[in-house]
N, C-alpha and C positions, 0 to 999 in steps of 0.2 A: 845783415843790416838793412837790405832792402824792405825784407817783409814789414821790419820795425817802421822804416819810415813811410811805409805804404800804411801804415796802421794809422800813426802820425798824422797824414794828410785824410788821409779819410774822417777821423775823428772831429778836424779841424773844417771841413766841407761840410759834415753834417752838425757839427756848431754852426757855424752862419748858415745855413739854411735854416735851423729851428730857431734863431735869433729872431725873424719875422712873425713867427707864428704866435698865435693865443696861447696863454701857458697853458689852458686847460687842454689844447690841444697836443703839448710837450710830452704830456705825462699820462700812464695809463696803464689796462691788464691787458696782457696777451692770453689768448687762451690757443687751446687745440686749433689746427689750419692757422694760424698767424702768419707762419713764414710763405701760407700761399701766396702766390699773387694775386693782387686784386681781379674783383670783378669785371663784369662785362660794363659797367659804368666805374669805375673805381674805385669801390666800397671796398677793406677789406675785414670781411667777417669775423676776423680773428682777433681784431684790435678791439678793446673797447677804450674811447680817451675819456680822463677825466671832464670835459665837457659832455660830452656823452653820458657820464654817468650821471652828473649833477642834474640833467635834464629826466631822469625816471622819476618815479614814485614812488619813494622810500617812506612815507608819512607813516607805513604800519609797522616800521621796522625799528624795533626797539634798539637793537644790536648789532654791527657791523663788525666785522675782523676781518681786517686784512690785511695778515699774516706773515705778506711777501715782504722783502729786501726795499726798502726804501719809500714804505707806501705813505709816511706822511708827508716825502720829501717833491718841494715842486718846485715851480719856479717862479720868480717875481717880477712881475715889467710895472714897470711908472703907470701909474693912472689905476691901473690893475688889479694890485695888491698881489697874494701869495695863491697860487692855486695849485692844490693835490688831488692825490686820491682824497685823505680824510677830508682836507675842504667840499669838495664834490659829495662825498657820503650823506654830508652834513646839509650841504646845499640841498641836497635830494629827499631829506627830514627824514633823515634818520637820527634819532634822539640820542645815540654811542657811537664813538667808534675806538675800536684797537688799530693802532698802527704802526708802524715802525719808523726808527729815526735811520736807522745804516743797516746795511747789507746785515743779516741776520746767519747766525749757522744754522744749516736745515736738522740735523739732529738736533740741537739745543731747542729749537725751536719746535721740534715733534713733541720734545719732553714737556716743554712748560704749555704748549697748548691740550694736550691729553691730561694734567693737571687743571690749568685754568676750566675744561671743559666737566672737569669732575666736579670743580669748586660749585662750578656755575648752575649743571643739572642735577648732579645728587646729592650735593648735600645745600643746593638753595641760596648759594650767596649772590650776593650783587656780583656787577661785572667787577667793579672798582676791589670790592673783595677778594674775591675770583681772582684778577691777577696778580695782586698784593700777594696773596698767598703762594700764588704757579713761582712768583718771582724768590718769594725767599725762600722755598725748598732747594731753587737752584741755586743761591747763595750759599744755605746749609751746606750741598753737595761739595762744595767748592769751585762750582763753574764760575770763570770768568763772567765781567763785568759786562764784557759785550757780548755775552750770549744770556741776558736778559736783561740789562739795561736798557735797551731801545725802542721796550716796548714802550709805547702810553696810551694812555686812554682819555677821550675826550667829550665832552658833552654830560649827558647823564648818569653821573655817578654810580645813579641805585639802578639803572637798566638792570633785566635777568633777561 
């Protein structure tokens, strides 16, 4: 029972500390080195926040996917609006993005992205097609709902 409520307060410690923060600062990728510690100034290279993102140069970027567990999911403060990854992508002019609504299954998700990417380079369909398609094979198959439902796609329909 202790670990449980050590879990409990921690969660709830790191809620009111990100309650302050800029949403785009909430939400983001981890990559390789994350879990290091920061730098010699406090930077840590592993993180990249959705503000961070929004601030690149996506303007030659027809297509984004990002693929992971909760990528269009973000948070909203007063004044603010909604801020994610896909808002950030978007921000960053990228003319598409795939994203996800909830925690995604990583097999389900291998299958319909090696689909959608089939759709999408060999035999030439739009993104919007592309997924449409990746989606109802897995419906064919009989996969549940939430192992392809939570993808969407937003912005640019006809992107390739």
């Amino acid at each position: 029972a202790g670990s449980a409520n050590e879990t409990v307060a921690r969660i709830e410690t790191d809620r009111r500390r990100a309650h302050g923060l800029a949403p785009g600062v909430a939400c983001g990728l981890a990559f390789a080195g994350a879990n290091r510690p920061p730098d010699a100034i406090g930077r840590n290279l592993g993180l990249l926040t959705a503000e961070e993102l929004a601030g690149l140069d996506l303007s030659q970027c027809s297509l984004c996917v990002l693929s992971a567990c909760e990528s269009n999911v973000g948070i909203r403060r007063m004044g603010l609006g909604m801020r994610s990854l896909q808002a950030a992508v978007h921000a960053a002019g990228a003319r598409c993005a795939i994203t996800t609504l909830w925690a995604v299954d990583d097999a389900a998700t291998r299958t319909l992205m090696e689909r959608f990417y089939e759709e999408l380079w060999t035999n030439g369909s739009s993104a919007s097609e592309a997924l449409w398609r990746a989606k109802k094979e897995l419906r064919e198959r009989g996969a549940p709902t939430a192992h392809w439902a939570g993808f969407v796609l937003s912005g640019d329909p006809d992107a390739r």
